[in-house]
C-alpha positions in Angstrom: 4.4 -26.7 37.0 3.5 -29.9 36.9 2.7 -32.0 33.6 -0.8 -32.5 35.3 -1.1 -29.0 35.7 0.0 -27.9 32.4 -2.3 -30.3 31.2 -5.3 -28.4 32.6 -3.7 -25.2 32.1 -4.5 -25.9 28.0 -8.1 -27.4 28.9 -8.6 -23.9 30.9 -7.0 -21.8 27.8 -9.0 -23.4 25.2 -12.1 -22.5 27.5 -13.4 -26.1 27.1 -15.0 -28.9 30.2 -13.2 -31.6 30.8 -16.0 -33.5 28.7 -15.5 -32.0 25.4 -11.6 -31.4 26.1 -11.8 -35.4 26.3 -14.5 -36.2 23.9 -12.4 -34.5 20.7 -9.7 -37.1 22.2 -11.6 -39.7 22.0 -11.9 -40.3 25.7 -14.1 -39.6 28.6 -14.7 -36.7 31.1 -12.9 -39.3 33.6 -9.9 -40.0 32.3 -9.1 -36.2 31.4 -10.0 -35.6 35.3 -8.0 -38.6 36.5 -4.6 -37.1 34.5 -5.7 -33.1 35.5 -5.3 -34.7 39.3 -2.3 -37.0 38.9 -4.3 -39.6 39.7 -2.7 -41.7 36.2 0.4 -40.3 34.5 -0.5 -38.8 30.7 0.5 -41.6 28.6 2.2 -40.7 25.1 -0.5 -41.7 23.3 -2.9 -39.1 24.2 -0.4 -36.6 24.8 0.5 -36.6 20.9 -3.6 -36.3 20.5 -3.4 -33.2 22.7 -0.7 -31.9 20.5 -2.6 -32.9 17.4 -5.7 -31.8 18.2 -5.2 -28.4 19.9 -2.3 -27.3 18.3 -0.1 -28.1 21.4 4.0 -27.9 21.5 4.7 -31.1 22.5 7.7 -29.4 24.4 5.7 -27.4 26.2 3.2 -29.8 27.4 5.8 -32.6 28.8 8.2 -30.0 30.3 6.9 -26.8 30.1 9.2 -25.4 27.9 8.7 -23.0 25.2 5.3 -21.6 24.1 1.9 -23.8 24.6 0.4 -23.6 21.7 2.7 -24.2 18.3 2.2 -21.0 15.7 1.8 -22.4 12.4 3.4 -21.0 9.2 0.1 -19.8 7.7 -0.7 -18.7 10.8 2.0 -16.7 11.7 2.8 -14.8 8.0 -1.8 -14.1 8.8 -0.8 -12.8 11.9 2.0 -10.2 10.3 0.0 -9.1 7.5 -2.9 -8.1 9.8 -0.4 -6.2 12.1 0.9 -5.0 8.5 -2.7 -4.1 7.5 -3.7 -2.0 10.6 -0.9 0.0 10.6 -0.4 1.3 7.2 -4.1 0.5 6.4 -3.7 -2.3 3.5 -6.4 -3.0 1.4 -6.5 -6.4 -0.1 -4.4 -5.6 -3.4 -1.7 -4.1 -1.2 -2.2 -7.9 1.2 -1.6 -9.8 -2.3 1.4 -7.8 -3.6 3.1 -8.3 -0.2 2.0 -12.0 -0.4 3.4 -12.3 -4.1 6.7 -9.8 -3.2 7.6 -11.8 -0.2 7.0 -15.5 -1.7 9.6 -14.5 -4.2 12.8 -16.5 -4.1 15.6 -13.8 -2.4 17.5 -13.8 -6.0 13.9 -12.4 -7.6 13.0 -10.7 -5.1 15.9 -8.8 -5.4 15.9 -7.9 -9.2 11.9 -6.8 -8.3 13.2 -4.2 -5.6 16.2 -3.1 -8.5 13.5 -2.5 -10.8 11.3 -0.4 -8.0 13.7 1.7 -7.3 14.7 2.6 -11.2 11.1 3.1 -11.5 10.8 5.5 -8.5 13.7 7.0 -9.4 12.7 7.3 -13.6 9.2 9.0 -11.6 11.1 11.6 -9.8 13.1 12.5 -12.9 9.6 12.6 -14.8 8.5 15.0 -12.1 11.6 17.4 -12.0 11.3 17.4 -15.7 7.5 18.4 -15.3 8.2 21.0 -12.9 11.0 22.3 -15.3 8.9 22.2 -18.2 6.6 24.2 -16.0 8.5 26.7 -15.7 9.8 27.1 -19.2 6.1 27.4 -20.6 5.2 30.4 -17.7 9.2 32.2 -18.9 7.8 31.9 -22.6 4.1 33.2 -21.7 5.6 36.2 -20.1 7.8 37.2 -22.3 5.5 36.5 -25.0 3.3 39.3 -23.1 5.6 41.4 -22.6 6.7 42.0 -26.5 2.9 42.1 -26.9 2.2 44.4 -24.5 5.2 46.4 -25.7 4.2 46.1 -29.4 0.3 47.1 -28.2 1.9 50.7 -27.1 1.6 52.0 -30.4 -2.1 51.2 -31.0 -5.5 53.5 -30.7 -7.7 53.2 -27.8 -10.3 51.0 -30.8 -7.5 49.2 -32.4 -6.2 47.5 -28.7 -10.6 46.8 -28.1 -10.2 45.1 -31.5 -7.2 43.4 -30.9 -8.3 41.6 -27.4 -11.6 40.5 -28.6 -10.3 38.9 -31.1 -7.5 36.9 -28.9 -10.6 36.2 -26.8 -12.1 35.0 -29.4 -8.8 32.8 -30.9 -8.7 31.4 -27.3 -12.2 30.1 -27.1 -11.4 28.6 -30.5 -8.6 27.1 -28.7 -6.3 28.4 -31.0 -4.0 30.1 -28.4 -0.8 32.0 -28.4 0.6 31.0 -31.8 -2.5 32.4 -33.7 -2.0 35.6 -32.5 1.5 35.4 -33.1 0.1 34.4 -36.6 -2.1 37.6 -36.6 0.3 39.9 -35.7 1.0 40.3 -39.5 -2.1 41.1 -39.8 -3.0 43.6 -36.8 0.2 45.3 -37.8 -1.3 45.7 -41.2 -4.9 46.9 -40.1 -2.4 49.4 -37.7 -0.3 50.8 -40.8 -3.6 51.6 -42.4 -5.3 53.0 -40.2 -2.5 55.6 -39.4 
């Protein structure tokens, strides 16, 4: 392709006439038809205004080489983060922490990603430990019901109605399990009498 050709190529890409392709350019409808039909060479001049003005690669436009229009920095990092953003479905907190992450100097950036991973890694531990401690509090409440349950064997059909309500009530109190551990003493008494 000719340098004429690519020249209207861009005119055609940008979806602009020859008059306002030429008119940003500072020249007329003419010229930009004369150099689109190899009727005058491009001169350098406006060939730097087409690169200029439209974004152009210089390269490209004088021998075709390499991509037409030259990808800015800005540009390009937009272009990622919106690829970024539609597939993991960013919102704009998560768009500025990748921004501020990936602006970092390597050496920073780094010590941040050391410092992610302990925390992720202090989380899991915090989790395991959760789960454990789980665990230990259901072992405790059964075997907590169990001795009650096996110290309730003893106790009249009135004493065990007694004894429940007021654990229902204890509970509402919010009292819990250690106040009727606390009243045991005292249901054992109220059992020794009434025998």
């Amino acid at each position: 392709m000719e340098i004429h050709c690519r020249v209207k190529a861009l005119r055609k890409a940008l979806k602009l006439s020859q008059g306002k392709f030429g008119a940003a350019l500072g020249v007329s409808r003419d010229v930009i038809n004369n150099v689109e039909n190899a009727r005058v060479e491009l001169s350098d001049l406006l060939c730097k205004a087409m690169c200029a003005e439209y974004n152009t690669s210089e390269e490209w436009l004088k021998t075709g080489g390499g991509e037409m229009f030259v990808i800015s920095e800005s540009d390009a990092k937009a272009a990622v983060m919106q690829q970024l953003s539609d597939v993991y479905q960013l919102d704009d907190i998560d768009k500025r922490w990748l921004d501020i992450v990936l602006s970092l100097p390597p050496g920073e950036r780094g010590q941040l990603k050391a410092l992610a991973l302990r925390l992720a890694e202090a989380a899991a531990n915090l989790s395991d430990d959760m789960e454990a401690g789980e665990e230990i509090v259901a072992d405790a409440q059964a075997a907590h019901d169990a001795a009650f349950a096996e110290w309730n064997k003893g106790l009249t059909e009135e004493e065990e109605v007694a004894l429940v309500r007021k654990r229902h009530a204890d509970a509402k109190r919010g009292a819990g399990a250690s106040t009727t551990y606390a009243n045991h003493g005292r249901d054992a008494t109220l059992k020794s009498s009434a025998n």
